[in-house]
C-alpha positions, 0 to 999 in steps of 0.5 A: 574664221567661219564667221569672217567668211560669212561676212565677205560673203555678204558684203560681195552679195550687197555689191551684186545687188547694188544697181547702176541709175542707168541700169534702172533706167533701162529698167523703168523707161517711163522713169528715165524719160521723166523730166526733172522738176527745176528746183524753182518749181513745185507741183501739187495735186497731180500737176494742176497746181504750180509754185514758181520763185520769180524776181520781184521788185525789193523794196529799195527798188520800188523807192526809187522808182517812187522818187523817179516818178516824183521828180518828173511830176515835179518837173512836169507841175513846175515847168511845163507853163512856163515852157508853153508860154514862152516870150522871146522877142526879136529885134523887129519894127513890125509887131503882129498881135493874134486878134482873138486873144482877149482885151487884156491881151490886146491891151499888152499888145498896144502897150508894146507897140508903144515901149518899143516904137514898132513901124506897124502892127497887125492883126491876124485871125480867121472868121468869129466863132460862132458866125458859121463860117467866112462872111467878110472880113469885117466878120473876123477876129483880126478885125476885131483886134484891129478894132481894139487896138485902135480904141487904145488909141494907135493911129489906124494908118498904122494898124493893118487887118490881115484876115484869113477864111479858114475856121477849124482846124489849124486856125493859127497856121491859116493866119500865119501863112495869110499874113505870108500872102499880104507881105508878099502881095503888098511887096513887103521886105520881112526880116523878123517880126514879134507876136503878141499872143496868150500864155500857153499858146507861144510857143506853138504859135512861134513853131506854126509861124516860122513855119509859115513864114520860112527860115528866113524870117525870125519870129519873136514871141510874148506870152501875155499870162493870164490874169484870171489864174496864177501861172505857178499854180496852174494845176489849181485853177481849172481853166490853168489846167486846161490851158496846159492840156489843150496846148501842151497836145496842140504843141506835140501834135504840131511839133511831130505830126504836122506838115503843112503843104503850103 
């Protein structure tokens, strides 16, 4: 009986003893206001160094975005020539070649002046590089190309010179809006025309001469590639590459950020 007493006892002096957190709290203030660490962050040496669990990337993950990154440069080796080099040609008799393009260029451009019994062509082009600025028209590339064309044996009534004084930059607007001003000034009706220009160059010299000439006139384009690379290996020739680079910058700078005044 005593011994039974005895235990009660000590079990109610345990109870007493026994404290609340909050009491402790109260009790210690620096430790109530101590904040709690996450349980996804450890410390070390005092707080000087810090271990946190954060989110990766799984393996999975990084596969795909791999694969991702694949398939766009794939897109990207295989189908931006053929995007920038674009031939589209239009009903049209009249036939407008760039006059700075190459021989081999200027060769295509006779030859499809002949296949598809064009009315006239015409050259375009600002001074030669190189001369230092405008001289005459004489010292341009459109007659330069004029030239050419008739030495493939066109009839020079039929081949007709429109130069243009701008040398820098946007060379192939200030020819566009040049032979704009001839048609205009010589009262000639255009419905629709074709270019002849250089593979990568197409399809920024159709945008700048719609452009130009406005939406009432529909503008064809024929890239000439050329001969010096493989146009499906672009990427393996040097001049390709630059090419694709040169145009592909000059096309998204004339796409977004031109506009022209005139």
């Amino acid at each position: 009986m005593v011994k039974s007493i005895r235990i009660i006892e000590s079990t109610r002096v345990g109870e007493t003893n026994r404290e609340h957190p909050l009491d402790q709290s109260k009790k210690n203030p620096a430790a109530g206001n101590r904040p709690a660490l996450s349980k996804k962050e450890e410390r070390a040496f005092g707080g000087l160094l810090t271990r946190r669990y954060r989110w990766v990337l799984s393996f999975k993950a990084k596969l795909l975005i791999l694969l991702a990154l694949l398939t766009l440069s794939l897109i990207i080796l295989f189908g931006v020539y053929p995007f920038l080099s674009l031939t589209q040609p239009v009903d049209a008799n009249i036939l407008v070649v760039e006059g700075w393009v190459h021989p081999y260029a200027i060769q295509a451009g006779a030859e499809e002046f002949r296949a598809r019994h064009y009315r006239q062509i015409f050259t375009t082009g600002g001074p030669v590089v190189g001369r230092g600025g405008y001289i005459n028209d004489y010292q341009t590339s459109a007659s330069t190309g004029a030239d050419l064309l008739k030495k493939t044996g066109i009839p020079a009534e039929l081949v007709q010179m429109v130069p243009s004084h701008i040398i820098g930059r946007d060379r192939t607007y200030s020819s566009a809006i040049a032979l704009r001003d001839w048609f205009g000034s010589h009262d000639v009706q255009v419905r629709s025309l074709n270019i002849v220009t250089e593979g990568a160059h197409a399809r920024r010299t159709r945008l700048l001469f719609e452009q130009a000439l406005g939406s009432d006139v529909k503008v064809g384009v024929i890239a000439v590639p050329n001969p010096d690379f493989d146009a499906r290996r672009w990427w393996l020739y040097s001049e390709g590459a630059e090419d694709v680079v040169e145009e592909g910058i000059g096309y998204i700078y004339a796409k977004l950020f031109f506009h022209p005044r005139q």
